[in-house]
Backbone bond lengths (Angstrom), bond angles and torsions (degrees), N, CA, C in turn:
res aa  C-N    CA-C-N  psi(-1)  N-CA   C-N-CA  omega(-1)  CA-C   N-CA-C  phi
1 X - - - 1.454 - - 1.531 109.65 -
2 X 1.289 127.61 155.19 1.389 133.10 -169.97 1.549 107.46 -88.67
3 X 1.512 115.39 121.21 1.235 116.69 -177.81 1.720 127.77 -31.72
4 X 1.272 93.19 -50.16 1.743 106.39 173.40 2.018 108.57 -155.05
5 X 1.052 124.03 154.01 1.248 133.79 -179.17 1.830 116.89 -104.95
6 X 0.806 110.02 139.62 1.538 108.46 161.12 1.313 128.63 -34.92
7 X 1.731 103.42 -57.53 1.072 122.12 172.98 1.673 125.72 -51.68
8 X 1.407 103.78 -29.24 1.701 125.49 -172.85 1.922 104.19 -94.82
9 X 1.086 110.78 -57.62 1.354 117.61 166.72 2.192 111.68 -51.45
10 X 0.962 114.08 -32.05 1.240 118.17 169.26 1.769 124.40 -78.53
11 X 1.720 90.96 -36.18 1.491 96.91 163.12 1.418 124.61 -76.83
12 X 1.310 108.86 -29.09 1.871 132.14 -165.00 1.912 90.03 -49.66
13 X 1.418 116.89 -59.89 1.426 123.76 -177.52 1.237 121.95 -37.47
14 X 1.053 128.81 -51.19 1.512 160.80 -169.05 1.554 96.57 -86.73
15 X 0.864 122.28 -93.76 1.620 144.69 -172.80 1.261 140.85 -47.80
16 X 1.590 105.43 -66.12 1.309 118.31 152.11 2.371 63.66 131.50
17 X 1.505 80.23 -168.40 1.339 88.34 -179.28 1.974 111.12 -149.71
18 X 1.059 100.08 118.26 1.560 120.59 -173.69 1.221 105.52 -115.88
19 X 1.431 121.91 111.90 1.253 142.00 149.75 2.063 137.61 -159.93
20 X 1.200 98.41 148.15 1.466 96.52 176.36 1.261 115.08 -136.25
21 X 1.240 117.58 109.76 1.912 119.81 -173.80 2.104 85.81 -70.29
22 X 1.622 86.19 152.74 1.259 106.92 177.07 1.767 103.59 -154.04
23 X 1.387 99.01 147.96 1.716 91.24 -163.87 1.849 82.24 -84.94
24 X 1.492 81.94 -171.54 1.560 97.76 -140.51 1.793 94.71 -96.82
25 X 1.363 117.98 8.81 1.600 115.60 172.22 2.128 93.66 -99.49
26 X 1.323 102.01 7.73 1.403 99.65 -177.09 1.733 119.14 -110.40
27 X 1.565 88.77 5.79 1.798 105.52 174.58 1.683 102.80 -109.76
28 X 1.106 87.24 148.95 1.708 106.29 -172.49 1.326 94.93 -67.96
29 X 1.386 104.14 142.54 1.617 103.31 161.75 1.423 132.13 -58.79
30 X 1.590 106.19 -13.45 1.157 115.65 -165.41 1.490 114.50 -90.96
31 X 1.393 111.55 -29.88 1.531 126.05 134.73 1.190 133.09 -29.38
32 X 1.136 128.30 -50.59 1.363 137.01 174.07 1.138 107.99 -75.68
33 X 1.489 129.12 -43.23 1.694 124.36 -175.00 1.138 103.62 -82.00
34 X 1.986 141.76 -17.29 1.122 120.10 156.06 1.207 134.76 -65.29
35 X 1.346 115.34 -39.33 1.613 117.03 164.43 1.121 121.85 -60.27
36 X 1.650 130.66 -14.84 1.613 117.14 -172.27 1.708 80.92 -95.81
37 X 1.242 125.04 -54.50 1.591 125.75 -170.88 2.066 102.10 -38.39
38 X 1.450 95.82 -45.22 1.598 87.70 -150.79 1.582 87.16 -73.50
39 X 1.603 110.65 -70.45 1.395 126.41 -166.94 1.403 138.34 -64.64
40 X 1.322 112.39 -19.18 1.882 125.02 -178.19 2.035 99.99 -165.44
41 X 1.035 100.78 76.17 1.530 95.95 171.94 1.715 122.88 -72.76
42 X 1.630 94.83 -15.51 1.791 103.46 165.51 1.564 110.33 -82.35
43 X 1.402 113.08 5.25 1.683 106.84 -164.82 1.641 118.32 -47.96
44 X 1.570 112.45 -42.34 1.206 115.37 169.05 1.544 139.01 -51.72
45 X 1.480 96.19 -15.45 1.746 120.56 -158.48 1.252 97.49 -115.36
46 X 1.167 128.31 -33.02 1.776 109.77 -172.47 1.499 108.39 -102.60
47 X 1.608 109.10 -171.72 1.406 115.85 -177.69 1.590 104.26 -122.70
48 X 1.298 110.53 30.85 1.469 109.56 154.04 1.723 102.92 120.17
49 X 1.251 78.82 6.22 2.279 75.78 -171.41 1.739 86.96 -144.58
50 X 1.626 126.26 111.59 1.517 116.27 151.89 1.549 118.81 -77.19
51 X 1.352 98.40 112.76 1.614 118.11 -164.64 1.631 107.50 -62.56
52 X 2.066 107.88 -46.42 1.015 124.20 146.94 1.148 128.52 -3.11
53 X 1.709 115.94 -85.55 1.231 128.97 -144.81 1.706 95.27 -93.65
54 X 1.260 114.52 -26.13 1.445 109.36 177.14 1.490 112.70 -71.49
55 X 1.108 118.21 -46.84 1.507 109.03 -179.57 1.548 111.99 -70.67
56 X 1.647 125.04 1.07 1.380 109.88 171.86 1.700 88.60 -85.70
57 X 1.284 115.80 -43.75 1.950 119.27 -177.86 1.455 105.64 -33.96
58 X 0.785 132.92 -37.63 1.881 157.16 179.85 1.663 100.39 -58.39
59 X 1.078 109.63 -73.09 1.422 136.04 -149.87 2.241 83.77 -50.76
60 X 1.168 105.14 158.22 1.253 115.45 168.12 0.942 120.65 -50.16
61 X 1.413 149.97 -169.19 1.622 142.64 138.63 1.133 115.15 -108.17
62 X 1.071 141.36 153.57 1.568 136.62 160.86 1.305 108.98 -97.83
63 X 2.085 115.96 141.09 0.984 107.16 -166.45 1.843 122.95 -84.83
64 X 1.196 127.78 131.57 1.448 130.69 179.98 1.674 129.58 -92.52
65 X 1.077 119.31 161.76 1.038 116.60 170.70 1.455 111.74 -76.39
66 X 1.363 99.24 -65.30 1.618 109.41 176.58 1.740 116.75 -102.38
67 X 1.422 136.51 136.21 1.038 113.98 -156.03 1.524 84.67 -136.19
68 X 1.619 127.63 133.44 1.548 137.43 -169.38 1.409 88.14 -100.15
69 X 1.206 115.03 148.16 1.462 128.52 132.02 1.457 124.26 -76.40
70 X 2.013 87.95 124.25 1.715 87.77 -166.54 1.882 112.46 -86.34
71 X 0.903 104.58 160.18 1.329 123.65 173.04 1.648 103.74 -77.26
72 X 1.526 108.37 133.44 1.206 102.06 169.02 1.637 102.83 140.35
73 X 1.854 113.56 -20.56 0.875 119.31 -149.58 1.671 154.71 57.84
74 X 0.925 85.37 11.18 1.442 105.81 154.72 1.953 96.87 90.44
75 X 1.482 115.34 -144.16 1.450 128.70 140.42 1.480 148.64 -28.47
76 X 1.593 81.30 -49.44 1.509 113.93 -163.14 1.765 112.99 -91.44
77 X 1.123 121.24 102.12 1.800 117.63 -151.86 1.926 89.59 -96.94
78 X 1.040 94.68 156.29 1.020 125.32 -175.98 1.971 111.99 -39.98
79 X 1.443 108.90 -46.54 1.588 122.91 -178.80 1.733 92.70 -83.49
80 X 1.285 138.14 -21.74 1.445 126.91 168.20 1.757 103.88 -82.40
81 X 1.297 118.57 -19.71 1.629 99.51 179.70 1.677 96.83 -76.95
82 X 1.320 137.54 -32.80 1.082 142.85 -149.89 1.920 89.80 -82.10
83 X 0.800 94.71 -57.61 1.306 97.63 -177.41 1.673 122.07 -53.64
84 X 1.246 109.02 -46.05 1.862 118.55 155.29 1.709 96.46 -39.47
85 X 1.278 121.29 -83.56 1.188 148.06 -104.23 1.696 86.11 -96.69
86 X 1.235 124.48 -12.96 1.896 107.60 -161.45 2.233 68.44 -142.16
87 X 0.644 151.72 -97.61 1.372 152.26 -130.14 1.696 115.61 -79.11
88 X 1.906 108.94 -26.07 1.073 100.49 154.64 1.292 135.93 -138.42
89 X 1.558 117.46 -72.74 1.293 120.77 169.09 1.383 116.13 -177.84
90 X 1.260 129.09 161.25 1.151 150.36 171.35 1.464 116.61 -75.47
91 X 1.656 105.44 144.70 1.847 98.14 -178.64 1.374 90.83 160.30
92 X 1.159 112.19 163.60 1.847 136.27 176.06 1.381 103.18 -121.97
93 X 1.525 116.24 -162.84 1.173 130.98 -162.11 1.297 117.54 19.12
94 X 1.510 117.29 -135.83 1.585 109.33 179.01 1.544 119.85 -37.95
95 X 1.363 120.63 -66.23 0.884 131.75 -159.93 1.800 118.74 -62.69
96 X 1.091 91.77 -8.50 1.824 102.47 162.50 1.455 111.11 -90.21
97 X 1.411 119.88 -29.25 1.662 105.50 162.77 1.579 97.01 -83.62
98 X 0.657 133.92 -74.03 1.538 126.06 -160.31 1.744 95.43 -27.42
99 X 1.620 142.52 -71.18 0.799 159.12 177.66 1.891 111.91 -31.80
100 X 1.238 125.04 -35.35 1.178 124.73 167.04 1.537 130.80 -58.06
101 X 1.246 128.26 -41.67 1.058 127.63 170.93 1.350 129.80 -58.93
102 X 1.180 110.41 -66.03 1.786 104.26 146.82 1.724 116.68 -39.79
103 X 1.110 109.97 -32.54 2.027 92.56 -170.95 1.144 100.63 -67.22
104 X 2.116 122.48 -47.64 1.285 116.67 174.79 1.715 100.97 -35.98
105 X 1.243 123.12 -103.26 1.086 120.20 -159.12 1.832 126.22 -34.21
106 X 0.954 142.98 -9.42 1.262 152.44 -170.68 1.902 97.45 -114.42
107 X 1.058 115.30 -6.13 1.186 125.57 -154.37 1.817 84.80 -90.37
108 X 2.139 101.84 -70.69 0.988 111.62 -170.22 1.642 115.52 -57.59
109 X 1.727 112.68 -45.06 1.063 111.35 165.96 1.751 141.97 -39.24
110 X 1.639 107.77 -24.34 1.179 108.62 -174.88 1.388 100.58 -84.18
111 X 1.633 125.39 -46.97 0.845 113.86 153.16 1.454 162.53 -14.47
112 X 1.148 120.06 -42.98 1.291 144.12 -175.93 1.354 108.98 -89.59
113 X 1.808 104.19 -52.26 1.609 102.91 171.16 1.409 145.77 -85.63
114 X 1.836 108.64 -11.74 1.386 136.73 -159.38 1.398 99.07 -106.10
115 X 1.222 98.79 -58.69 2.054 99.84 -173.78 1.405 108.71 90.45
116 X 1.296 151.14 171.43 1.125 167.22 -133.46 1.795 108.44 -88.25
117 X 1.425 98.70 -62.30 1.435 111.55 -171.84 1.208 107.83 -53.35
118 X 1.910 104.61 -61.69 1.291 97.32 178.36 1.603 130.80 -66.22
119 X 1.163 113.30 -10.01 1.615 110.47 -177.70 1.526 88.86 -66.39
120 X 1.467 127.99 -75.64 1.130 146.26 -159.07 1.475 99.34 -32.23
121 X 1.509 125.84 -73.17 1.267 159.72 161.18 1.782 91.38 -17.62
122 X 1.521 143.45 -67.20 0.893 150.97 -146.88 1.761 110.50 -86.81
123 X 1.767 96.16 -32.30 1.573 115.05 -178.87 2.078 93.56 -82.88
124 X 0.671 110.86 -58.81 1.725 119.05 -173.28 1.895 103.32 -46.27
125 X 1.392 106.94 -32.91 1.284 114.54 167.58 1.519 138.35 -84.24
126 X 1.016 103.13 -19.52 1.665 130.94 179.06 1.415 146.99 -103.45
127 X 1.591 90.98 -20.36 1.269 105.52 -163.26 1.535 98.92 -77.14
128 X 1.375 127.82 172.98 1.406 132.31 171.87 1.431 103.05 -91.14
129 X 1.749 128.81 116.49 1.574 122.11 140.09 1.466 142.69 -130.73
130 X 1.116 92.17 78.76 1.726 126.58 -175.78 1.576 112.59 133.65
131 X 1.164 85.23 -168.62 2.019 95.85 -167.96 1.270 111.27 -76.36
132 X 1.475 117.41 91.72 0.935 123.86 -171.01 1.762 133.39 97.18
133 X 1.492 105.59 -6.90 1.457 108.40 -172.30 1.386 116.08 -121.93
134 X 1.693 113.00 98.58 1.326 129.42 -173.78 1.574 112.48 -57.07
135 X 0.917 142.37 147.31 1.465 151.27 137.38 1.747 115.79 78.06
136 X 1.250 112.23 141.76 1.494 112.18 -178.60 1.601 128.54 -32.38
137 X 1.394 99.65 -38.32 1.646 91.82 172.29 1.576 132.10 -79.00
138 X 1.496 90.15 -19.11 2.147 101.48 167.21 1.894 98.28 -61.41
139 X 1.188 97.65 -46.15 1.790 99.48 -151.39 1.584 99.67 -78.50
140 X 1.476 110.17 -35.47 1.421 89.82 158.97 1.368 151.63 -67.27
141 X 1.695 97.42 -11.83 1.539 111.06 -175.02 1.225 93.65 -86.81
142 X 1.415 136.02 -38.28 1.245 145.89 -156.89 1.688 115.65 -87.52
143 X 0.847 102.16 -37.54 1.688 113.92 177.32 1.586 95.61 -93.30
144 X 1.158 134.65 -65.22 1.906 125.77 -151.65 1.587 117.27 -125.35
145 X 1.969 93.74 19.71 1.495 92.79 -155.32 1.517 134.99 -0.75
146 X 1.335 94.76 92.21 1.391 112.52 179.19 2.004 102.97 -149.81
147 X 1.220 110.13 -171.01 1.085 108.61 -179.85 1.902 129.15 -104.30
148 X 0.749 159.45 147.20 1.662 142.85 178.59 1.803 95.65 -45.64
149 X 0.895 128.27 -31.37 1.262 112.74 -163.93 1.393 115.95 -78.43
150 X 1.401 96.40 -26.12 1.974 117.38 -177.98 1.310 112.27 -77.33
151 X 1.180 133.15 -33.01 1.346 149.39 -132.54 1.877 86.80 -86.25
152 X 1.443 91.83 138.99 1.571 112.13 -178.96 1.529 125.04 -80.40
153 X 0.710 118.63 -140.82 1.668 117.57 -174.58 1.461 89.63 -111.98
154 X 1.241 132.05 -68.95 1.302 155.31 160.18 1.599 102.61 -15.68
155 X 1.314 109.65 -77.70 1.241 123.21 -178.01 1.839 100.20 -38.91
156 X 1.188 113.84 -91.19 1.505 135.82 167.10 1.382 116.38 -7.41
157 X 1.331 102.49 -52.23 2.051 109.96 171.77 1.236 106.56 -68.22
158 X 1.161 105.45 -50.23 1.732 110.87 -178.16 1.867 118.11 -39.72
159 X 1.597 97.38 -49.63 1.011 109.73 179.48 1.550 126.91 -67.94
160 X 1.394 91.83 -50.84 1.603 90.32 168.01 1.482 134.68 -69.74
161 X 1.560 117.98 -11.78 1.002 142.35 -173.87 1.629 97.38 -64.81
162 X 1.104 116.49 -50.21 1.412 126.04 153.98 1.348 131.66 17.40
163 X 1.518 110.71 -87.69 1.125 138.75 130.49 1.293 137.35 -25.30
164 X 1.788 112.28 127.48 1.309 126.98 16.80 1.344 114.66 -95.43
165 X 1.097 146.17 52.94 1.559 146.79 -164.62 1.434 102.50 -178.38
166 X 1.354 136.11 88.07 1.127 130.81 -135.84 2.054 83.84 -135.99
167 X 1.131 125.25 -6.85 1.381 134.37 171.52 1.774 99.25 -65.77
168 X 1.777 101.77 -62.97 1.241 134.17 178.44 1.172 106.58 -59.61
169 X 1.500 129.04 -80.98 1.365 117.08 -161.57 1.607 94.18 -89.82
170 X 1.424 118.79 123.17 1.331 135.23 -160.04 1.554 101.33 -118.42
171 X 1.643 115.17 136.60 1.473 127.37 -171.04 1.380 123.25 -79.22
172 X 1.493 82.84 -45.92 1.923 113.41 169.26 1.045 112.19 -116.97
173 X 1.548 157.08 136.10 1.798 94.52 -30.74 1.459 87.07 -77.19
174 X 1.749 99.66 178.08 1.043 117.47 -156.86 1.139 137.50 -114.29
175 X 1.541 118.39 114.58 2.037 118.62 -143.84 1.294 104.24 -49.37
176 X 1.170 108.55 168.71 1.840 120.52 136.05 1.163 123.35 -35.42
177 X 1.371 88.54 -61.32 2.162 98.83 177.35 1.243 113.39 -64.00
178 X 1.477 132.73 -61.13 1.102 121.35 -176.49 1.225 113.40 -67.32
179 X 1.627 140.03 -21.00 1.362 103.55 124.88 0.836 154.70 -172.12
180 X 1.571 91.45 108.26 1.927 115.90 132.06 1.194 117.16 -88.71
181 X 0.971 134.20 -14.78 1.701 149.96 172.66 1.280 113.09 -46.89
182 X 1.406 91.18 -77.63 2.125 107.47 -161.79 1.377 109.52 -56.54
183 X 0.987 142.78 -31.32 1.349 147.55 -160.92 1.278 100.41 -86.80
184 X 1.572 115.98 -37.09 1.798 109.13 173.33 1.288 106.24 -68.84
185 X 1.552 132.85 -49.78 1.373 121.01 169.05 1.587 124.96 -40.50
186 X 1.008 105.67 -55.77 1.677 123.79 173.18 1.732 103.32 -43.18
187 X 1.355 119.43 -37.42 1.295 127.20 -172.26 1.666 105.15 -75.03
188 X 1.464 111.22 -39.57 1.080 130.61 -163.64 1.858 126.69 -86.23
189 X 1.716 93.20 -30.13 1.450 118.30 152.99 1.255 114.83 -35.57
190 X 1.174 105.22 -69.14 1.698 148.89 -164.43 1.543 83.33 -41.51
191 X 1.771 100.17 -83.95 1.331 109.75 -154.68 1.916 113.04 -54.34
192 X 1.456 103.86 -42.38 2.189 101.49 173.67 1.394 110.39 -74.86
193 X 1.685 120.83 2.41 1.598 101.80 -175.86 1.548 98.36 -61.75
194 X 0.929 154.48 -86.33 1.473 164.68 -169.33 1.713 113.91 -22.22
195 X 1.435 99.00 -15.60 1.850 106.93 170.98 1.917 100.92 -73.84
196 X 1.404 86.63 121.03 1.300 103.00 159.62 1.306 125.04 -51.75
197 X 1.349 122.24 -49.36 1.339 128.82 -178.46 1.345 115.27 -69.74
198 X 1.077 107.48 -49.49 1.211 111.52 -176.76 1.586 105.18 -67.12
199 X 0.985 129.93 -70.09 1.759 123.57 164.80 1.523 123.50 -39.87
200 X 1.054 119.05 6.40 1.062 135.64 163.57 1.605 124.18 -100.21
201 X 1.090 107.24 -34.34 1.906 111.84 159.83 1.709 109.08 -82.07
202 X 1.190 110.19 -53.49 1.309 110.42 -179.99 1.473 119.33 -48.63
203 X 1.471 134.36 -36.55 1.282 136.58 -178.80 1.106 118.29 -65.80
């Protein structure tokens, strides 16, 4: 795991900084099947870029009355958040194009050398959820004091539901969004438990 992140050192100021890497037979399974359910449900199938889901990101929008956030994670797969999130940095406007070209490349690289578990394993550890509290085992001590390994199905959606705005959509107490959120994950669990592949990284 990476000593400290950009992303964490930028929060540390503000925040303070909460985290505990834990290897990845020390996260609940149920953890792992919420993040591939909520955030990259192709995670098993691609090589680090859903070619798919980006060219619908492309596609126009049509305008709505009411507009859902889809499940699935959008564009952005699971081995490209990892790749933002531990090698470079976070940011909008310019600095999110400037920031792409390198992610491609660090993107493919993790890929090739890490393999599935560990991406997953590396994202479950890194990611930001809440103000200030890096990776599944902070947010579990912090939200349900319990451990990543304990953490329920319930618990787990909750958490990831989070995301991507995890300042904003807050666990404890507990948003609107997260929930209206968790319960679609929970729905969504449900529906990829029966993927081979995917139960096959997760175990």
């Amino acid at each position: 795991m990476p000593p400290i992140t950009i992303t964490q050192i930028s929060n540390a100021i503000s925040f303070g900084l909460k985290r505990d890497y834990v290897s990845y037979d020390e996260i609940s399974i149920h953890a792992k099947l919420a993040a591939i359910a909520s955030e990259d449900q192709a995670f098993p199938d691609h090589g680090g870029f859903d070619w798919d889901a980006i060219e619908k990101s492309l596609k126009p929008k049509k305008k709505r009355k009411k507009t859902k956030i889809p499940l699935g994670g959008g564009a952005s797969t699971i081995t490209q958040q990892v790749a933002k999130n531990v090698f470079l940095w976070q940011g909008h406007g310019v600095s999110k194009y400037i920031r792409k070209v390198p992610e491609m490349y660090f993107t493919k690289m993790i890929e090739w050398i890490w393999g599935k578990e560990r991406i997953l394993e590396v994202y479950l550890n890194t990611i930001e959820m809440g103000k200030g509290i890096f990776g599944i085992e902070a947010a579990a001590q912090t939200y349900f004091k319990t451990s990543a390994k304990r953490l329920t199905r319930e618990q787990a959606a909750k958490i990831i539901a989070c995301l991507p705005n995890p300042k904003k959509f807050t666990v404890v107490p507990l948003s609107k969004r997260v929930a209206w959120r968790y319960p679609q994950i929970l729905r969504e669990m449900n529906n990829i438990s029966d993927d081979e592949d995917i139960m096959a990284i997760i175990k």
